[in-house]
DRENGU-814325 format. One record per residue (C-alpha): residue in three letters; x, y, z. Coordinates in pm, whole numbers, plus 50000, padded with zeros to 5 digits. Example, Ala and Ser with C-alpha at 12.3 -4.5 7.8 and 13.67 -1.06 7.14 Angstrom:
ALA512304955050780/SER513674989450714/
//
This chain:
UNK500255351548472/UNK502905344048731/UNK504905319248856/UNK504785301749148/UNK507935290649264/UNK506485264649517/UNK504995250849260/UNK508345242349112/UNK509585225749386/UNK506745203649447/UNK507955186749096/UNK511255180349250/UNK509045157649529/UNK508945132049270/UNK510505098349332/UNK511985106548977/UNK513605139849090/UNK516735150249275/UNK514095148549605/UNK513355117049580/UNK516375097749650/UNK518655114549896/UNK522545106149931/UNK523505102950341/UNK525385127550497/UNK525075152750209/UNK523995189250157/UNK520965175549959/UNK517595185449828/UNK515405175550140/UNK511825180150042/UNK510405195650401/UNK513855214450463/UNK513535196550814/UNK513615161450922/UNK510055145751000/UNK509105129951297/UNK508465094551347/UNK508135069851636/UNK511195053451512/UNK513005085451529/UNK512085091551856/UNK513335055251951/UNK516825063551793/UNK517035091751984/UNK516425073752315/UNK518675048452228/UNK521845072052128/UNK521205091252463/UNK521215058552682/UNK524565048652489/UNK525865079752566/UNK525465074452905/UNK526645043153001/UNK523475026252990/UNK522984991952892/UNK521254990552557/UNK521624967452255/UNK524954977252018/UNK523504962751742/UNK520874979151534/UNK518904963151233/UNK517044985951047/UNK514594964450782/UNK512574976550509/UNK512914983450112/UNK513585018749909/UNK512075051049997/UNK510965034650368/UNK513095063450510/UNK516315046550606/UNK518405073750501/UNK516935096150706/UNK517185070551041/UNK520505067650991/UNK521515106951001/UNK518935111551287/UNK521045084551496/UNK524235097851422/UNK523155136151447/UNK521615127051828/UNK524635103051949/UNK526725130151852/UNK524795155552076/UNK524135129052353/UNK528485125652322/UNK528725160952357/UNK531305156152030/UNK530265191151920/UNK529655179151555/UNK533345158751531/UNK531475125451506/UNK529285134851259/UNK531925150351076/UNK533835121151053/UNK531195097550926/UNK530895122050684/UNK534615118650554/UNK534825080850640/UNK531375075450398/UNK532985096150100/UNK536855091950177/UNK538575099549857/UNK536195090949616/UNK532655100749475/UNK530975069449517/UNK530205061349837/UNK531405035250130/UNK529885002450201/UNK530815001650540/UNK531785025650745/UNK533925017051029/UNK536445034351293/UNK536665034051689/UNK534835067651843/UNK537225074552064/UNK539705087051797/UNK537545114651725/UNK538065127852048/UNK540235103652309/UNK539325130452572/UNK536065123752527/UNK534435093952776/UNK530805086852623/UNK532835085052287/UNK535315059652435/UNK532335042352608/UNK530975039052201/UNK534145018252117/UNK534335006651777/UNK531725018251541/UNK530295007351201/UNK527475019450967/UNK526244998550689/UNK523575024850567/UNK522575000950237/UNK524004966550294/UNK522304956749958/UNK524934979949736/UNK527924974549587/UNK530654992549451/UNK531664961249214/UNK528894948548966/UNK530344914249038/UNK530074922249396/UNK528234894449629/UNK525834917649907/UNK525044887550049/UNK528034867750103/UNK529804905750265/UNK526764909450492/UNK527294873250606/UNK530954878150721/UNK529574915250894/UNK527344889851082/UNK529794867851164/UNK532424893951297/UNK529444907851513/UNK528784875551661/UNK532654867851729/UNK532524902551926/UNK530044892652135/UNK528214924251985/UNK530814945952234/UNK530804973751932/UNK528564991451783/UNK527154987251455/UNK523845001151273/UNK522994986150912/UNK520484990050701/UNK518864958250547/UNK516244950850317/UNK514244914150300/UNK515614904949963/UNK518854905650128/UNK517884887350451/UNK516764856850247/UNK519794854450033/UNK522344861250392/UNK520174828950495/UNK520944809950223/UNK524414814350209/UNK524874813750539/UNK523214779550617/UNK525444759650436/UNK528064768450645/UNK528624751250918/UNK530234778651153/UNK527894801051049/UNK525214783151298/UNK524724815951515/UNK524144841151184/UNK521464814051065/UNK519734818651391/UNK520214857951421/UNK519054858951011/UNK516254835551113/UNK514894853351427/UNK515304888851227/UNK513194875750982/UNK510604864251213/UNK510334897051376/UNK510064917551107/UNK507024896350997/UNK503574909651068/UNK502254873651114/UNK504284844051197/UNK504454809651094/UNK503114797151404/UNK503084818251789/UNK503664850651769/UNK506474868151584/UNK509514879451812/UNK510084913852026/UNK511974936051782/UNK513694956452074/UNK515474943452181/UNK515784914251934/UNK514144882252081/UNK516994854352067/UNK517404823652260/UNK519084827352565/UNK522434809152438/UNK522714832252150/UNK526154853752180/UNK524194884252078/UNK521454875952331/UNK519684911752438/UNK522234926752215/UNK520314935951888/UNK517504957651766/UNK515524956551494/UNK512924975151316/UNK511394968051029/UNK510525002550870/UNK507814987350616/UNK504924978750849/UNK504095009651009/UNK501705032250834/UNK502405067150783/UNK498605079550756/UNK498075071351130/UNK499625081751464/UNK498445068651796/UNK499965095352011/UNK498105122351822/UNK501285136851714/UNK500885147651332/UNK500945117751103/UNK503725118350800/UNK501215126750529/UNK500065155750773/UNK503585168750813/UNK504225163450421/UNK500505180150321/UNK501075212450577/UNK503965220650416/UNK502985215550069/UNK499525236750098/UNK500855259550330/UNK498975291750252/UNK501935317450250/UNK503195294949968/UNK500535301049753/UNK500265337949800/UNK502485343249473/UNK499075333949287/UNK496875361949488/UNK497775385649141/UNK497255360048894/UNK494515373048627/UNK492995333648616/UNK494355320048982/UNK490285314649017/UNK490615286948736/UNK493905272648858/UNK493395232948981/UNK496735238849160/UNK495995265249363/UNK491995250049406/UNK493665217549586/UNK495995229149810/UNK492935252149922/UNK490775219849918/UNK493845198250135/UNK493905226050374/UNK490165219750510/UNK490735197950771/UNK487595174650680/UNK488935171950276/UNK491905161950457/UNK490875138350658/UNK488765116850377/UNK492255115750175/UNK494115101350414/UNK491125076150492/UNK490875067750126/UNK494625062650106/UNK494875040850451/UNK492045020650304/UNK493885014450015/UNK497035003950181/UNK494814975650400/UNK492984962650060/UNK496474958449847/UNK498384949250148/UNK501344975450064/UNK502215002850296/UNK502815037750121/UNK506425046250125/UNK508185083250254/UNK509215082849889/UNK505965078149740/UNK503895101549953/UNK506205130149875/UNK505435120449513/UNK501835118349603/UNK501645154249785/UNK503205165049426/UNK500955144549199/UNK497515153749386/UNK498675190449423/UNK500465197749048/UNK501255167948874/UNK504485152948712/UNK506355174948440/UNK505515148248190/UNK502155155748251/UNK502745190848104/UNK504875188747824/UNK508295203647905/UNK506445232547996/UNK505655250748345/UNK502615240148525/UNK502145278448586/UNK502445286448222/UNK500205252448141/UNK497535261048351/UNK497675298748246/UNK497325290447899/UNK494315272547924/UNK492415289548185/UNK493295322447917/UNK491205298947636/UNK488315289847876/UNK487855325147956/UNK488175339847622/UNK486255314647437/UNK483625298047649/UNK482075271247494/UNK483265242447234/UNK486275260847118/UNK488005254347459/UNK486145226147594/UNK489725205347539/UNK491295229447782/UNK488585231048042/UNK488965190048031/UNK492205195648071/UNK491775215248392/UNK489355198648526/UNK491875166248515/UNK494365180448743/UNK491795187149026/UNK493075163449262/UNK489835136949340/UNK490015132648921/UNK494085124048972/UNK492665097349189/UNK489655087048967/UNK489885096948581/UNK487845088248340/UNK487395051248318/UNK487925027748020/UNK484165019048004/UNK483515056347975/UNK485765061847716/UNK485215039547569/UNK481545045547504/UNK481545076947436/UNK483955071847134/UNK481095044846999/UNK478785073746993/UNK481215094646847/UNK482005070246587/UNK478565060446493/UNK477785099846476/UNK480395107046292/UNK479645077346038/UNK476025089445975/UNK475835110145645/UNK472985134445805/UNK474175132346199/UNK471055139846429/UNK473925149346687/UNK475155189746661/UNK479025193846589/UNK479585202446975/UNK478325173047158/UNK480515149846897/UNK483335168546965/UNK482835165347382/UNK482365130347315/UNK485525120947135/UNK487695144247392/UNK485605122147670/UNK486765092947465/UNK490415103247404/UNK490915117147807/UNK493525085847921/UNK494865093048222/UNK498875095648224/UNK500555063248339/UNK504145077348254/UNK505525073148611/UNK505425039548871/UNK503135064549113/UNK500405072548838/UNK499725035048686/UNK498905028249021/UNK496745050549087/UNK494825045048763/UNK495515003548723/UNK495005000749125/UNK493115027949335/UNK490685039249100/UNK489095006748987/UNK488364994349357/UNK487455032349468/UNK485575048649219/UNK483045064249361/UNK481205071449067/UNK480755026349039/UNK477195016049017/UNK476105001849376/UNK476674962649288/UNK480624971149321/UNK479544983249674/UNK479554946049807/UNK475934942650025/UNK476474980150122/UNK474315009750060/UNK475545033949853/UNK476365071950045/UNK472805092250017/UNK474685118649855/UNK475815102849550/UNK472545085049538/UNK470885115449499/UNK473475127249276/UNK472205098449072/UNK469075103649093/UNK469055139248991/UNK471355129448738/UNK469285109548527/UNK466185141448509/UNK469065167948406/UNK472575175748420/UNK471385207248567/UNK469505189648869/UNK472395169148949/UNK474865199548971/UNK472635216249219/UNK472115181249430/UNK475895182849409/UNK476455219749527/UNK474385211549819/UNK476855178949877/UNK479425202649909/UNK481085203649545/UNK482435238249475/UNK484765236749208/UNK484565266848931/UNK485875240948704/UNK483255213148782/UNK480835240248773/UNK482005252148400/UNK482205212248307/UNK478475208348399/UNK477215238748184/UNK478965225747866/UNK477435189648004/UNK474135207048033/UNK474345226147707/UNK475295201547484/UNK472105179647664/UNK469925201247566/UNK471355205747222/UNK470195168347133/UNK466735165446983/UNK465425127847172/UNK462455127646986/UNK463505120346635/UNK462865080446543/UNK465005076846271/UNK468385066446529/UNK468615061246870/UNK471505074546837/UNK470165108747073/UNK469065087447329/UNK472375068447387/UNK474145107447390/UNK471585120147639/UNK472115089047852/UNK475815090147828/UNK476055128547910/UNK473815126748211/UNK475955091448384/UNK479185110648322/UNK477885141948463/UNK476755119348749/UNK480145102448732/UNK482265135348739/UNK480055148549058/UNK479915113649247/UNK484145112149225/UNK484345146649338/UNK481865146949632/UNK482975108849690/UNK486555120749757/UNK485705145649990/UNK483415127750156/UNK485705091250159/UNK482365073550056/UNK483395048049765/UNK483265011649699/UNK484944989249969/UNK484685018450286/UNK481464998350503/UNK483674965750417/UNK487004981150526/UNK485274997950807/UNK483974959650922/UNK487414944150843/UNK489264969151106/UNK486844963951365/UNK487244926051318/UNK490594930351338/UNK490894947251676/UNK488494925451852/UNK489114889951930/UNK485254885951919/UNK484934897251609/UNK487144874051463/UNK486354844951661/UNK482854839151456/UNK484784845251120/UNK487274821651209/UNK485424792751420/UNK482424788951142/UNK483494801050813/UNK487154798450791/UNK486624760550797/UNK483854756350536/UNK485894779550316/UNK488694756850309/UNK487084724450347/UNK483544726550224/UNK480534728250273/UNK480934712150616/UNK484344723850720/UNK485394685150751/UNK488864679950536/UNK488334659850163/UNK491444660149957/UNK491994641949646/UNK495254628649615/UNK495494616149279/UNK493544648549143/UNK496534668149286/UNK499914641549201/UNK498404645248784/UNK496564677948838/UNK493714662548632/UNK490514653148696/UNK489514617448797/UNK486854597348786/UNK484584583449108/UNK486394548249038/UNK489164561248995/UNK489584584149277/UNK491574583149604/UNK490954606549869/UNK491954614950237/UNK488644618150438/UNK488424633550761/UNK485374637951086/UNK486874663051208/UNK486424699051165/UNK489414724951131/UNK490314736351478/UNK490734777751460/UNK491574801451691/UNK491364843151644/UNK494634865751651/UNK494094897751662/UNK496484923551581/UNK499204931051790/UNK500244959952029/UNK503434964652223/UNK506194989152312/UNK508614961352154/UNK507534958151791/UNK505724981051567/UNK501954979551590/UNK500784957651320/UNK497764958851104/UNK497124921150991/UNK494974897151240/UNK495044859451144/UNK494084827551197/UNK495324800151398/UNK495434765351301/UNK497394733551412/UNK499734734951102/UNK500184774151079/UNK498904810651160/UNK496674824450799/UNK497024858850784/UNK493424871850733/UNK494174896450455/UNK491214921250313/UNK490964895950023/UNK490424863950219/UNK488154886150477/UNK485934895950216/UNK486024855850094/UNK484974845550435/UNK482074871250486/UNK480444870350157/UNK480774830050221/UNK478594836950501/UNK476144856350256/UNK476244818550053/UNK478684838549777/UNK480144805649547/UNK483924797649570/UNK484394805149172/UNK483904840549276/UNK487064847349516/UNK489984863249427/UNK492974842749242/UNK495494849149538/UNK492864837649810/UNK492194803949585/UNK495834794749577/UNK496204803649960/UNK493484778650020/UNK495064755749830/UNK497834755350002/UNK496634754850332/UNK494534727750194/UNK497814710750122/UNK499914718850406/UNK496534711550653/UNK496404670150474/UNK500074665750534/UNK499484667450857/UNK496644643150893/UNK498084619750676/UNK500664616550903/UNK498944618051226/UNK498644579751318/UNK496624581251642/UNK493584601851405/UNK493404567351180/UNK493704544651482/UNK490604565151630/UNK488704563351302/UNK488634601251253/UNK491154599250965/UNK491034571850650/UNK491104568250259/UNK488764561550040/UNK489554544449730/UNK486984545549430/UNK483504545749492/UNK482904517449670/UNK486114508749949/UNK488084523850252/UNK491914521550353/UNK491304523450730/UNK494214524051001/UNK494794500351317/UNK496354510451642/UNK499924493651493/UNK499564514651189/UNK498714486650970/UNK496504494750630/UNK493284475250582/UNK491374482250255/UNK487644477050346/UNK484074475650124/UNK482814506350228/UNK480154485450402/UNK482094467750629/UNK484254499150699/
//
């Protein structure tokens, strides 16, 4: 056995470890030893070299977004390439350095001093002026400390300069909303409000109403002292899984170096390296086409949830796909783990070491993704239980024993990364669901046939899935205790059916084992044909015009798309009778327009079309997509998601506020009331209510 030191460090890529969370303008732990590149980067970069040359460029720079979105890193990138584009020969980065830590070990808030002390004979430094860094505007050095009201005054100051130094912060939404707050209640605060406001707006993927604002420079009104004076970026909407220059994406850049071969030559001598899951998925992650159907599987699951994957949690990802955590492993190595029970499957093939082969077999990275689910577990422990129970069991000692470790293998939730994997990916992504999850979609012909074969034999649906392209030693040595065990069990004795129910369980979770492993490589699962349609809608103002024109409207107004909303129903939240009942009736359907994504050199590319209408833009979210086109398929309301019922709601609410007050709709008859069962509240040119017999209305 040896031990991999690489393997070591990928546990320190753990948002838990000293990797994860890195202190500015320190000699620390830095997961790919070198800085990765992003567009953003690459933006900084411009930006410090046009400073450095005279150039006029904005001198304020916002950068937006929450923990682990990489703003650490931004911020020594700037400083490293203005002090290069200076030609300061390291002094300006050197004295950030001192000014951040000063005297003490906790460090500065703020950072502030004019550039041209660090060298006065220097002219692009003099040309910098005064400079301040606010790398985490949100911390404080005093628990009583007020972020907020600090970040206000910073605001201020800048806008009293007339933004003539130079300042880069780092700022994350919480923060924005309570600066706003504070801010607005002051009454010479009137220019932050507006700066807050507009920074707000463009770090928003989908506005209120228009379009949100250019980010670089900042979009302010032309009064505005810091007019063409500010930058922002909000770090949170940009996906790392995608790059549209074909430069390497982050997850490429943090995958290469995690399953770069010459790391992984240190298992070449090790006696049971050919059982190792560690060693098997960086080999797997290193064919380009395995590669490819993770990163499709994870950029699907950032557009269904709506969250972006952080820098922080993909370096915890690389680790948990490729090793796992150390809790996973119980204070012991994951060289030594794995060692240990590869030794047991090898020297005692069979029941006695069926617990370690599971074990194995659970660290191969498409089971990380998709363990054992509850409904498996939890079945096979009702066999188990019955068996046991029975005084003459007609099931052999060896298939109850694989049937309570099936029932006891819970995958670890002990860090933030894995419960979401398990609570979140895996039930919308399992490959191995039953084709009703697949919404209206045909299931992938390979897991189909896995399926299939499946239900004859364990043995035929290992061979349908060699020829899918599983490969796995482990899944292979799974599938021959599967297969043993099946044909241990006697399905022709009457006296339980207790035989049949084993057989039937062995077979779906051999099926289920093969379909998440050839799923994963193949990024066929639940959800792909609808994400696939959802991204193609999105791009194409076409594609959302039919969505949004015919059944955007009957989904919140139904059936005809023509507003009814019950007033009384919503002041007592009850229901109320026909006589009773007082609604706001409309003829006229919901005006919609499409909005597409948007593209532009000023804003990061965002990945959330929406929906136009006279009282605000809807973002169409992968939710309220899949609510529209399975409304199109006659799918009842009941069935939508929670969130997508209250955001109709809502817009149902926000959509009658408006029409109640739009007098010149009741004066044309195209707005009134009705009142009870039997009258109308109708509307004259003067505004003047007339309840009316429906009749005579």
């Amino acid at each position: 056995m040896r031990v991999n030191e690489h393997v070591t460090k990928l546990m320190g890529w753990h948002p838990s470890a000293d990797a994860g969370v890195r202190i500015p303008f320190t000699n620390g732990v830095r997961p790919l030893e070198e800085r990765i590149a992003t567009p953003l980067i690459g933006r900084l970069q411009k930006h410090a070299e046009a400073l450095a040359s005279g150039q006029s460029v904005p001198r304020i720079i916002l950068l937006v977004g929450g923990s682990g979105n990489g703003k650490t890193d931004a911020v020594e990138a700037y400083i490293e390439a203005l002090d290069t584009a200076c030609n300061a020969l390291g002094k300006l980065l050197q004295r950030v350095s001192k000014e951040f830590f000063g005297e003490e070990s906790l460090p500065a808030w703020m950072v502030k001093f004019d550039a041209k002390d660090v060298d006065a004979a220097n002219p692009a430094l003099a040309r910098i002026g005064e400079f301040s860094i606010l790398q985490d505007a949100s911390a404080s050095r005093e628990p009583s400390g007020d972020a907020a009201a600090r970040l206000a005054d910073v605001l201020e100051n800048a806008v009293s300069s007339d933004g003539g130094s130079l300042m880069l912060a780092c700022i994350n939404r919480g923060l924005l909303n309570r600066v706003l707050r504070r801010a607005v209640s002051d009454a010479e605060k009137e220019h932050v409000v507006s700066l807050t406001k507009h920074v707000a707006l463009a770090c928003s993927e989908v506005a209120p109403t228009g379009r949100p604002p250019a980010c670089w420079p900042l979009a302010l009104p032309p009064g505005h002292p810091l007019a063409n004076k500010v930058a922002v970026w909000p770090l949170d909407i940009e996906t790392l899984l995608r790059s549209d220059d074909g430069s390497p994406t982050v997850l490429d850049q943090v995958l290469d170096v995690a399953t770069e071969e010459s790391k992984w030559e240190a298992c070449e001598g090790c006696a049971v390296s050919n059982l190792c899951p560690f060693r098997a998925n960086a080999a797997k992650l290193r064919n380009a086409d395995a590669r490819k159907a993770l990163t499709r599987l994870l950029r699907d699951f950032e557009i269904a949830s709506g969250a972006r994957w952080t820098f922080r949690q993909i370096f915890g990802l690389a680790a948990e796909l490729l090793v796992g955590h150390p809790s996973n492993f119980a204070d012991e190595h994951p060289c030594k783990w794995a060692a240990a029970h590869a030794a047991h499957v090898e020297a005692s093939p069979g029941p006695p070491s069926d617990a370690s082969l599971l074990a194995l077999t659970g660290r191969l990275y498409w089971f990380v993704l998709f363990p054992h689910s509850d409904a498996e577990r939890e079945t096979a422990r009702a066999i188990a239980t019955t068996g046991r129970a029975s005084r003459s069991s007609p099931l052999a000692e060896e298939v109850l024993a694989l049937l309570e470790l099936f029932g006891g293998a819970k995958p670890p939730t002990a860090t933030h990364l894995e419960q979401r994997l398990a609570q979140e990916l895996a039930p919308r992504f399992d490959p191995a669901e039953r084709e009703a999850a697949w919404l209206g979609g045909t299931r992938d012909p390979h897991l189909e046939a896995i399926f299939e074969a499946c239900d004859v034999s364990v043995g035929t649906g290992s061979g349908v899935a060699r020829e899918a392209g599983q490969d796995s030693p482990l899944v292979e040595l799974l599938m021959g205790r599967l297969s043993a065990c099946e044909q241990s069990i006697d399905v022709m004795q009457r006296s339980s059916t207790l035989p049949r129910d084993a057989l039937a369980y062995l077979r779906s979770v051999a099926a289920a084992v093969l379909a998440r492993c050839v799923g994963t490589l193949r990024a066929s699962y639940p959800l792909r044909k609808a994400l696939a349609e959802y991204e193609d809608s999105a791009q194409s103002e076409s594609g959302l015009r039919k969505l949004s024109s015919r059944e955007f409207p009957r989904l919140v107004a139904p059936p005809e798309g023509k507003l009814r909303f019950g007033l009384l129903e919503t002041l007592e939240n009850l229901p109320v009778s026909p006589s009773r009942s007082f609604n706001l009736v409309s003829t006229k359907e919901l005006e919609t327009q499409p909005g597409p994504i948007l593209t532009g050199l000023s804003r990061p590319r965002t990945e959330l079309p929406y929906i136009r209408l006279d009282v605000r833009n809807v973002p169409l979210t992968f939710d309220f997509f899949l609510a529209l086109r399975e409304r199109a398929n006659k799918r009842e309301a009941s069935s939508e998601p929670a969130s997508v019922r209250a955001a109709i709601g809502q817009l149902r609410v926000l959509i009658a506020g408006e029409a109640g007050r739009s007098t010149a709709d009741f004066a044309a008859y195209k707005h009134w009331y009705e009142v009870g069962a039997a009258h109308e509240i109708h509307v004259d040119d003067e505004g003047k209510p007339t309840l009316l017999p429906k009749e005579e209305a």
